[in-house]
C-alpha positions as a Python dict, from the first residue, in 0.01 Angstrom:
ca = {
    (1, 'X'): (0, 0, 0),
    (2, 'X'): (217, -79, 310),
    (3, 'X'): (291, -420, 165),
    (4, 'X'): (436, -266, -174),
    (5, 'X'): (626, -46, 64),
    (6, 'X'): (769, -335, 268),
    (7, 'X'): (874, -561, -75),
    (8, 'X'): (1056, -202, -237),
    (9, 'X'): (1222, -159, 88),
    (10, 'X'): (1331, -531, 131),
    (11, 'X'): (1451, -563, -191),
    (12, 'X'): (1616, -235, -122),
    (13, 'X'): (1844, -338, 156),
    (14, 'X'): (1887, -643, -54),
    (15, 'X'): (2088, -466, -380),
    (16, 'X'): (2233, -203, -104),
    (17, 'X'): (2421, -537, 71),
    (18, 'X'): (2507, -651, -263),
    (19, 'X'): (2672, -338, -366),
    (20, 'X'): (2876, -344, -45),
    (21, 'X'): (2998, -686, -142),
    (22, 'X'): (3071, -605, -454),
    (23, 'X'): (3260, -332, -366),
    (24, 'X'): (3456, -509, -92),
    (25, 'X'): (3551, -789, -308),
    (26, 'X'): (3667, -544, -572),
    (27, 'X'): (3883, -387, -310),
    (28, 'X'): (4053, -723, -178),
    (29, 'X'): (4150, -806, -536),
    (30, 'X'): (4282, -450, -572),
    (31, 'X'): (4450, -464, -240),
    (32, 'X'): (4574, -839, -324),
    (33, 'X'): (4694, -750, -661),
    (34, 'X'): (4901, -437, -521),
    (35, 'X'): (5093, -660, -305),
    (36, 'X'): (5135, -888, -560),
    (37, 'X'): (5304, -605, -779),
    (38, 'X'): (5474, -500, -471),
    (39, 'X'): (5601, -837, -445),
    (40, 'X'): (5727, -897, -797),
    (41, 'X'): (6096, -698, -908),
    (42, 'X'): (6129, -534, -1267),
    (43, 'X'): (6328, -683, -1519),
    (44, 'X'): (6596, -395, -1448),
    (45, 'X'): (6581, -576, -1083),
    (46, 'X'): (6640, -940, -1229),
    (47, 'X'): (6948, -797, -1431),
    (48, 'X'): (7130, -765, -1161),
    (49, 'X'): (7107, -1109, -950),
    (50, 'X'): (7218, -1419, -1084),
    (51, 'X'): (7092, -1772, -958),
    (52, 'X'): (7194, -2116, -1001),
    (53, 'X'): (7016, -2435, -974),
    (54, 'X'): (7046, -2663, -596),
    (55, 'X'): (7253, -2924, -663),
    (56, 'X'): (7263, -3284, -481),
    (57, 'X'): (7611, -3438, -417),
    (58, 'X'): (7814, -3591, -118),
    (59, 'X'): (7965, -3384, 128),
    (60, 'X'): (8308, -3303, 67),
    (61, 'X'): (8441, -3223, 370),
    (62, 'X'): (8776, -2989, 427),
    (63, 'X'): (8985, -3004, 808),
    (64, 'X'): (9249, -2764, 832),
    (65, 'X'): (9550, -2883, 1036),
    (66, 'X'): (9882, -2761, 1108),
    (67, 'X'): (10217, -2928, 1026),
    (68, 'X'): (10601, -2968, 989),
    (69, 'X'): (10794, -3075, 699),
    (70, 'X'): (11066, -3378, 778),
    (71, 'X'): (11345, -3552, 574),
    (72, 'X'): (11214, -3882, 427),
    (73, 'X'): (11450, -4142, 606),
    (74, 'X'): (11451, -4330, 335),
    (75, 'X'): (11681, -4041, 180),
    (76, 'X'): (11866, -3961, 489),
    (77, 'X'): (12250, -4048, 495),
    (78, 'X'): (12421, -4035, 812),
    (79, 'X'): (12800, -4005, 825),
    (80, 'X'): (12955, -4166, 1119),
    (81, 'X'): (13331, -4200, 1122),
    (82, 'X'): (13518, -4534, 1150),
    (83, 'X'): (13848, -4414, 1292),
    (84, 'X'): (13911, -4125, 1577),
    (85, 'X'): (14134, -3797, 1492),
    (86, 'X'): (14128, -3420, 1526),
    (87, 'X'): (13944, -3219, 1266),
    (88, 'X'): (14146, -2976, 1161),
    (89, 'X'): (13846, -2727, 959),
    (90, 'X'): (13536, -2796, 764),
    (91, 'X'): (13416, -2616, 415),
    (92, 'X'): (13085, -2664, 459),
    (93, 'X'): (12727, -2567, 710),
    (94, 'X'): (12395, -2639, 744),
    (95, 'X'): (12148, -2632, 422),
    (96, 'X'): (12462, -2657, 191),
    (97, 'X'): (12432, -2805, -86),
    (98, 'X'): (12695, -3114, -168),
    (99, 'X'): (12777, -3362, -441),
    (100, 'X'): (12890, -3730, -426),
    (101, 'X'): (13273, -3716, -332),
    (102, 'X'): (13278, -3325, -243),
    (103, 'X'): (13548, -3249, 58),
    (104, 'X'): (13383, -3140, 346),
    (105, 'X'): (13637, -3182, 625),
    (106, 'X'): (13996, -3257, 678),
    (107, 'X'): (14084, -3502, 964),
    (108, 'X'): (14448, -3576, 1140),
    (109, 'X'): (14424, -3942, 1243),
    (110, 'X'): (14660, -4185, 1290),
    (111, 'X'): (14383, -4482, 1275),
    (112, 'X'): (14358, -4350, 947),
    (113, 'X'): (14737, -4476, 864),
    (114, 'X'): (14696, -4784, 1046),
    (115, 'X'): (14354, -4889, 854),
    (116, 'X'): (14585, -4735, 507),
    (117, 'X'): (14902, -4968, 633),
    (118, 'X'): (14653, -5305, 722),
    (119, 'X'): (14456, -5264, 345),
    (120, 'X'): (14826, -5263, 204),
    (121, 'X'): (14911, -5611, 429),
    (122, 'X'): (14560, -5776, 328),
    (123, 'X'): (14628, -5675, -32),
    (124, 'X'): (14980, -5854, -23),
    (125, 'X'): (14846, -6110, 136),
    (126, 'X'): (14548, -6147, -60),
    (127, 'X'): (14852, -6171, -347),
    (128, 'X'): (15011, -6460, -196),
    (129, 'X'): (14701, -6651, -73),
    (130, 'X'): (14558, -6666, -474),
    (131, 'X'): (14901, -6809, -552),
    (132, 'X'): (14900, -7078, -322),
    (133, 'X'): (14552, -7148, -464),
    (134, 'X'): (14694, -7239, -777),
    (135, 'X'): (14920, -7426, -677),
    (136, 'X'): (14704, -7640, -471),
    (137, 'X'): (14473, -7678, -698),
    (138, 'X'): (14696, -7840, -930),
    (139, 'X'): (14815, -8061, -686),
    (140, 'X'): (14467, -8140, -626),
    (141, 'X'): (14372, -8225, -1036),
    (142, 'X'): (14678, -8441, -997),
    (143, 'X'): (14583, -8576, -643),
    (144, 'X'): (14809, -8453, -424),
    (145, 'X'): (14628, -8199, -223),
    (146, 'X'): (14322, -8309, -51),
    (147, 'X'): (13946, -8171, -92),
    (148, 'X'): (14019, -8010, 298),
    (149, 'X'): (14346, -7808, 196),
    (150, 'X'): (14150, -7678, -153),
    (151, 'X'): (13850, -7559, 69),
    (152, 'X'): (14066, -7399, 286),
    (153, 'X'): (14290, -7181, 64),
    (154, 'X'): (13964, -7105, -109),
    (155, 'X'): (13792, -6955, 186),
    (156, 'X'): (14131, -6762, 292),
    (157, 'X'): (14110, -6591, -39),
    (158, 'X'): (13736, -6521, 19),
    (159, 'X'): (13799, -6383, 353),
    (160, 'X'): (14100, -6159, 227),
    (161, 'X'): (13859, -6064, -60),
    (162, 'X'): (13571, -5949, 187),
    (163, 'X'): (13826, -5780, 416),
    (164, 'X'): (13971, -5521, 122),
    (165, 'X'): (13647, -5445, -44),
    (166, 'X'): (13518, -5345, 339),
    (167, 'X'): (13799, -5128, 408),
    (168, 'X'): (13789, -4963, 70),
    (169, 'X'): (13437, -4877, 130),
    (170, 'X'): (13570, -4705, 451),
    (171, 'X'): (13901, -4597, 280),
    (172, 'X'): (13669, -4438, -25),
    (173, 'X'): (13546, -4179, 219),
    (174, 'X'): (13891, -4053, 285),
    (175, 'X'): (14144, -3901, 89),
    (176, 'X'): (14551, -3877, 195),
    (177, 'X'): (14680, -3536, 147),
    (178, 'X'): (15046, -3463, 133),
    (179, 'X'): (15088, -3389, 499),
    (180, 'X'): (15148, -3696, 717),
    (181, 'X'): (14858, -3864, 862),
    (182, 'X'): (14590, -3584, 766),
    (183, 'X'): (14331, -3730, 527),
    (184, 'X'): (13990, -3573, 386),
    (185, 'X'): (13638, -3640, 476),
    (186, 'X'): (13399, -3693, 112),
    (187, 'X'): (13052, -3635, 84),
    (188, 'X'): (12900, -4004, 71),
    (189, 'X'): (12618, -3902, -106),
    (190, 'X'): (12458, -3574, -295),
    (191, 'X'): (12219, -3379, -133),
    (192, 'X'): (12148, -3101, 113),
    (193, 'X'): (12340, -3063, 507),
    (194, 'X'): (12028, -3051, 734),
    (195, 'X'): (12262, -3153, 1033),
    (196, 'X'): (12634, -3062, 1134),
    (197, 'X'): (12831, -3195, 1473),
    (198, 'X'): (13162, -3062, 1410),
    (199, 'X'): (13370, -2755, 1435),
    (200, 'X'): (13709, -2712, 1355),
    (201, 'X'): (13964, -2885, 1625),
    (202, 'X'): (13719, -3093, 1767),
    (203, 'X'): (13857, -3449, 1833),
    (204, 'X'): (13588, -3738, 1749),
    (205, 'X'): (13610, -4103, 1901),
    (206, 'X'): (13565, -4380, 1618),
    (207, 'X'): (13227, -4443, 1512),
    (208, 'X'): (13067, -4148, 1749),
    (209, 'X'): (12719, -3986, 1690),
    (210, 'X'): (12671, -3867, 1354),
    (211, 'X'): (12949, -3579, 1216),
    (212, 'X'): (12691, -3480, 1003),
    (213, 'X'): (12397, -3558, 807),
    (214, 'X'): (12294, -3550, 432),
    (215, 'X'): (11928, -3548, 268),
    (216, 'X'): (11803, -3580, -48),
    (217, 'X'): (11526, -3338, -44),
    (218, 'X'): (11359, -3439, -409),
    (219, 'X'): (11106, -3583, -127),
    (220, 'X'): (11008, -3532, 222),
    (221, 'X'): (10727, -3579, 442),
    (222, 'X'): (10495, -3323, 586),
    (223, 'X'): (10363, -3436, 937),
    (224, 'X'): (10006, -3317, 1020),
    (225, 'X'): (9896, -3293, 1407),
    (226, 'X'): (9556, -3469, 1443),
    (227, 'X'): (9381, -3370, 1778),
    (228, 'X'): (9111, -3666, 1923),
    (229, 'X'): (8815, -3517, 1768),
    (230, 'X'): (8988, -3489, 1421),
    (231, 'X'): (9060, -3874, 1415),
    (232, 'X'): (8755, -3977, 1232),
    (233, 'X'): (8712, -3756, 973),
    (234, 'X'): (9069, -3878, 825),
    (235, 'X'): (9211, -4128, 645),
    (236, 'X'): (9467, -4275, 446),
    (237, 'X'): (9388, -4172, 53),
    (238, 'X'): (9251, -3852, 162),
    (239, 'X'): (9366, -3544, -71),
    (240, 'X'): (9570, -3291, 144),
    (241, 'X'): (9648, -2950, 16),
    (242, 'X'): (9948, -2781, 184),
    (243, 'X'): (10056, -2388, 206),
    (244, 'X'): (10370, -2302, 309),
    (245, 'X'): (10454, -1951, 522),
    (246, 'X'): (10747, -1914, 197),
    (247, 'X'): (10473, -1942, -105),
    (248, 'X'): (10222, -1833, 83),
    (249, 'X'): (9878, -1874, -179),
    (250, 'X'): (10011, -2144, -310),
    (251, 'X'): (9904, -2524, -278),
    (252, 'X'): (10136, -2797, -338),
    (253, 'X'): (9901, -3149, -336),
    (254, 'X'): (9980, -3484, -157),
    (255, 'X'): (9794, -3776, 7),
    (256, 'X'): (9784, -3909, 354),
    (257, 'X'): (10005, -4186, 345),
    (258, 'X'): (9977, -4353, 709),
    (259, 'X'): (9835, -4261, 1016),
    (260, 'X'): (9984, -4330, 1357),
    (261, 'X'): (9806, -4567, 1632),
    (262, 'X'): (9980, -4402, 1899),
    (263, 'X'): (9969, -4055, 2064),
    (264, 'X'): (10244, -3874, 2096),
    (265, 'X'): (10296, -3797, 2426),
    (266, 'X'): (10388, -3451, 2466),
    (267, 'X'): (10165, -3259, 2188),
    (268, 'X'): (9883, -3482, 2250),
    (269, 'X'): (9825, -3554, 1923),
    (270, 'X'): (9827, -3800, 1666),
    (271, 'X'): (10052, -3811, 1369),
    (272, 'X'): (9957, -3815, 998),
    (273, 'X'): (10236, -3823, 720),
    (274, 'X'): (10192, -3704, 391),
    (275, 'X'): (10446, -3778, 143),
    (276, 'X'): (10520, -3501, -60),
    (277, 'X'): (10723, -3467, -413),
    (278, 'X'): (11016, -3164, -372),
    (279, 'X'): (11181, -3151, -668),
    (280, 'X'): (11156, -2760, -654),
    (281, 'X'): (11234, -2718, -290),
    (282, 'X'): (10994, -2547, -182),
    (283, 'X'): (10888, -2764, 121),
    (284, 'X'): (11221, -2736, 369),
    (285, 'X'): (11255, -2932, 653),
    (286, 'X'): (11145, -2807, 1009),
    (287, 'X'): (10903, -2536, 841),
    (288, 'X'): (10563, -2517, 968),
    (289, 'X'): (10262, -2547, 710),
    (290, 'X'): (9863, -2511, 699),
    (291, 'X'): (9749, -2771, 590),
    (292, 'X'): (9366, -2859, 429),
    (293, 'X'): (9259, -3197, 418),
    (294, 'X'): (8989, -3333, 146),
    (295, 'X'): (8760, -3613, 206),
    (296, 'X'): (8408, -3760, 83),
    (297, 'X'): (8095, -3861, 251),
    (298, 'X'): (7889, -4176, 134),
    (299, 'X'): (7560, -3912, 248),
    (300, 'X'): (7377, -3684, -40),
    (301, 'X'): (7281, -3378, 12),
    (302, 'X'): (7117, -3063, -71),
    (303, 'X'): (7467, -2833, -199),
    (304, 'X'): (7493, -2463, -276),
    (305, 'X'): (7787, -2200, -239),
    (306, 'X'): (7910, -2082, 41),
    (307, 'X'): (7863, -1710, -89),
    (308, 'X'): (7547, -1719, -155),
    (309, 'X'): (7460, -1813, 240),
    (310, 'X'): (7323, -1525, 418),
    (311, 'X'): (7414, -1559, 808),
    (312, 'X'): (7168, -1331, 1004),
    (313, 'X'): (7028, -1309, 1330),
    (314, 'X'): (7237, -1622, 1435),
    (315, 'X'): (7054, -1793, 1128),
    (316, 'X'): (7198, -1912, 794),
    (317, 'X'): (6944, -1806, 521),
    (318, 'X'): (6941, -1874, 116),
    (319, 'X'): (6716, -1678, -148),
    (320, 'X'): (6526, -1845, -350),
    (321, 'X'): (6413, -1780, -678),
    (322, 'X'): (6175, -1950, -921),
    (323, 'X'): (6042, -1620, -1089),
    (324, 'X'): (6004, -1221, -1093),
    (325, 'X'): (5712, -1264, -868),
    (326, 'X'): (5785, -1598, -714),
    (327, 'X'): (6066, -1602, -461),
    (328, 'X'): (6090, -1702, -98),
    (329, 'X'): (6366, -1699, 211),
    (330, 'X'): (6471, -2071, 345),
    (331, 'X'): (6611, -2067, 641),
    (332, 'X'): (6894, -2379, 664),
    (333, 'X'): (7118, -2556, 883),
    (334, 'X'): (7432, -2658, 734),
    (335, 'X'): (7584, -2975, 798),
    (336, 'X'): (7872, -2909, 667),
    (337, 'X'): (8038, -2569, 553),
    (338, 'X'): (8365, -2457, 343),
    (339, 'X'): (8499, -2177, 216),
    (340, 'X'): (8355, -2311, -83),
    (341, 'X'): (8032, -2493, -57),
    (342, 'X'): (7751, -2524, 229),
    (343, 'X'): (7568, -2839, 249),
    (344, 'X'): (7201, -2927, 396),
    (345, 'X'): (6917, -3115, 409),
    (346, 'X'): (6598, -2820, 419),
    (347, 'X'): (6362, -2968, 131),
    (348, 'X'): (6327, -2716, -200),
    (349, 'X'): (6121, -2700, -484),
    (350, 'X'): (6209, -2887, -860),
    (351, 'X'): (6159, -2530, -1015),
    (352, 'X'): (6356, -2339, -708),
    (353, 'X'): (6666, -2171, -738),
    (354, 'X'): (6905, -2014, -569),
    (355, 'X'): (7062, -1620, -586),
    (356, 'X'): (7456, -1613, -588),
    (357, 'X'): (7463, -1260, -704),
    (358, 'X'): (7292, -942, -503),
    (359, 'X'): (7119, -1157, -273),
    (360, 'X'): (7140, -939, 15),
    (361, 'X'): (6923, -699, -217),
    (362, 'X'): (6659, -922, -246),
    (363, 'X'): (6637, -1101, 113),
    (364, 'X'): (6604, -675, 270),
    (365, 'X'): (6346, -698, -15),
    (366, 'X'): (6162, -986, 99),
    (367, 'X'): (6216, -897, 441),
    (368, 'X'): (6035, -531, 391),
    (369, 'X'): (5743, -760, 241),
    (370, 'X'): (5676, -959, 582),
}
């Protein structure tokens, strides 16, 4: 009797422990599977967020500088007076626009006669010396004029020749009006005045500094200040995308043309010259500019955008996404960063993806969960 008591009391204890693990198994999997529904979002949820998939590509890399735009030199025209003289007014100032042959000053100078008075004497002169060149050389067919006499009216003539067409190109800039020994200064060249020396009754030596200068601003060059630490992440080819404080929004695109070897001396800084197409004007000489220079690294990497970075606790954080009940935090560290794209190496899954819409919904959401 005590033995049949001792088996129905054994096997007691033995189905009472195996309800209790049945039990407590049953409530892990209920316990599990509520967090697993906690976890998951509804499809009104999923609506709302968008996600794209992590691309690989190199890093494109942006450096914002600051700048000034210059005159090309190669469109720069100088205008230095030959002769001295009193100016006596000028019709024009600083960003004017000129033409080819516009009057822009009037001069009194009596170097101005004299160089009138001498082209009149070489002309004559010029007259007379091709007339005794035909004569000689008709002598000479009929050999009576050496080789030596030939050769030497020939080179007078040359010389006389050479003489007038230089002082006409001097002569061209001026003009005679009908008072006596006043004459007009020309425009050599169309363009825009980006520098005036002169001022009505001012007298000016012959061939002084500059009276003024004239540009052709259908292309200039914007100068970009490199610092040390900028030097190696330029170079010539690079894309450079330039804002001006005057169209302010709006990029006008060049290339970095040359970079200097040299420091200069009192910004510190190196110098990096874009040329730049103007034919609207809108880059004007002396004006400061932001500029945002473009260039590609041979490394791939891990790319998403820049908005879709959540920066946190002194951390930079993506969501990703693979489905309503699969998603995850990654925390990164970029390597590179625009205002654009975000670049890194943090491994992620084939079927990952990342949120670029309401992510800061879900990463509270996932937060809450841990």
């Amino acid at each position: 009797m005590k033995q049949t008591h001792f088996f129905i009391t054994t096997n007691l204890k033995i189905l009472i422990v195996g309800l209790v693990s049945v039990l407590l198994v049953s409530c892990n999997n209920s316990i599990r599977a509520k967090e697993e529904k906690h976890r998951c979002i509804d499809s009104t949820f999923v609506n709302k967020i968008q996600w794209k998939s992590i691309e690989e590509n190199k890093i494109q890399q942006q450096l914002h500088l600051t700048g000034r735009v210059e005159t090309n030199p190669d469109a720069v025209v100088p205008f230095t007076s030959m002769v001295g003289g009193q100016i006596l007014n000028t019709d024009f100032s600083i960003g004017d626009a000129v033409i080819k042959g516009q009057v822009l000053a009037e001069v009194r100078s009596a170097e101005l006669t004299s160089l009138q008075n001498e082209q009149k004497r070489n002309e004559s002169n010029l007259a007379l010396a091709k007339h005794e060149l035909e004569k000689i050389e008709s002598r000479y067919e009929s050999g009576f004029s050496s080789k030596s006499e030939l050769l030497e009216i020939e080179s007078k003539v040359t010389q006389l020749e050479n003489d007038i067409h230089a002082m006409s190109e001097t002569l061209s800039l001026y003009s005679a009006t009908s008072r006596q020994g006043v004459f007009q200064i020309k425009a050599p060249s169309s363009g825009f005045i980006i520098e005036k020396n002169i001022n009505a009754g001012q007298r000016i030596p012959a061939e002084s500094d500059p009276l003024f200068v004239i540009s052709n601003l259908e292309s200039v060059w914007v100068v970009a200040n490199l610092y040390a630490s900028d030097v190696p992440k330029v170079k010539i080819g690079d894309l450079a995308k330039i804002e001006t404080i005057a169209y302010p929004g709006e990029m006008l695109e060049g290339k970095v043309g040359s970079i200097a070897q040299v420091f200069d001396t009192e910004e510190q800084v190196l110098k990096a010259r874009i040329p730049m197409d103007n034919k609207e004007q809108k880059l004007i000489p002396g004006s400061l500019v932001d500029i945002w220079l473009e260039s590609e690294s041979s490394e791939v990497v891990n790319v998403v955008e820049t908005q879709a970075v959540i920066f946190d606790d002194n951390r930079y954080k993506i969501v990703l996404y693979s489905n309503a009940c699969n998603m995850r935090l990654l925390e990164i560290k970029p390597i590179a960063q625009d205002p654009t794209f975000t670049y890194f190496h943090e491994t992620v899954e084939a079927s990952e993806m990342y949120v670029v819409k309401n992510q800061l919904l879900l990463y509270n959401h996932l937060n809450e969960l841990d």
